[in-house]
C-alpha positions in Angstrom: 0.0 0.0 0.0 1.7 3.6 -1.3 1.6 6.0 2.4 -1.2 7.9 2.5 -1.3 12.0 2.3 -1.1 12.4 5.9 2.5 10.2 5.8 4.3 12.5 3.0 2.6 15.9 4.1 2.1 15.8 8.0 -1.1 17.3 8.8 -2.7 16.9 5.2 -6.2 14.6 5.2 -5.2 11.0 4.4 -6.0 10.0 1.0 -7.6 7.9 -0.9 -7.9 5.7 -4.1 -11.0 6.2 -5.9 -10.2 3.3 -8.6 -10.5 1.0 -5.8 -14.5 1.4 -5.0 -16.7 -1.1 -4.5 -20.3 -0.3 -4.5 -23.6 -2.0 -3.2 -26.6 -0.8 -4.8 -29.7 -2.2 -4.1 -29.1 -5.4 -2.6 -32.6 -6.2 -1.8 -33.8 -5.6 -5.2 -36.6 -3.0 -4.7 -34.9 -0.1 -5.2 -35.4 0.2 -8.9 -35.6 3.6 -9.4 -32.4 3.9 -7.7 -30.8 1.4 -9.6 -31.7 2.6 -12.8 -30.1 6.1 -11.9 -26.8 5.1 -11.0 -26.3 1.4 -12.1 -24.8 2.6 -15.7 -23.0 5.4 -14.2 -20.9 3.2 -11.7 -20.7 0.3 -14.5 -18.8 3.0 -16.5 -16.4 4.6 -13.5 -12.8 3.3 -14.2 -11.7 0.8 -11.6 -15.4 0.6 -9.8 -16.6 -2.8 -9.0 -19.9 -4.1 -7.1 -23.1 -5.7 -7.0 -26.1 -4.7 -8.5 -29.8 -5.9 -7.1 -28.3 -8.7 -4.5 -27.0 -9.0 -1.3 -23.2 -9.8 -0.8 -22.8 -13.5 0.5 -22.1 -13.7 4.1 -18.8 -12.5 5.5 -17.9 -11.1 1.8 -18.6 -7.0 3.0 -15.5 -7.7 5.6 -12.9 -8.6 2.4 -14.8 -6.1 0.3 -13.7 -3.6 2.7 -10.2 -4.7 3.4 -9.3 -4.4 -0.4 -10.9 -1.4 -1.5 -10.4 1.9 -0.3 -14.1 3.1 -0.1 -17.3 1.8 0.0 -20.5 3.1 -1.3 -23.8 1.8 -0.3 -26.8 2.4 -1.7 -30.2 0.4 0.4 -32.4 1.0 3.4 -30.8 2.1 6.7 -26.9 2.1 6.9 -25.7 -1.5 5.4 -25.2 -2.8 9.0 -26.8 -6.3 8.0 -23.9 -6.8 5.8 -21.1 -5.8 8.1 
């Protein structure tokens, strides 16, 4: 892992790389609206990957986060059933 901001510039932010996203979008499949506004748009972000309309197998969200460098969820309440 290259050092973060923070690590070459003391008291910058810490940064981040957005190529390695991983998105959730609505994994209980009733969202469709939702969906249909930002499915193609994530699809076509370089680097993005994630799952569309299904939930992540159990235990998968924890290796999700530990290789990417942010998360974006997109579902009712805050994601915590998949943590």
């Amino acid at each position: 892992m290259s050092p973060s901001c923070s690590e070459s510039h003391p008291g910058s932010a810490p940064s981040l790389d957005v190529a390695k996203t991983y998105y959730l979008l609505n994994p209980s499949g009733d969202l469709k609206n939702t969906q249909q506004t930002f499915e193609d748009w994530f699809g076509s972000i370089h680097g993005w990957k994630g799952t569309v309309g299904a939930s992540l197998p159990e235990n998968e969200c924890a290796k999700i986060l530990d290789g990417h460098d942010l998360f974006v969820y997109f579902g009712h309440g805050g994601g915590e059933q998949y943590l």
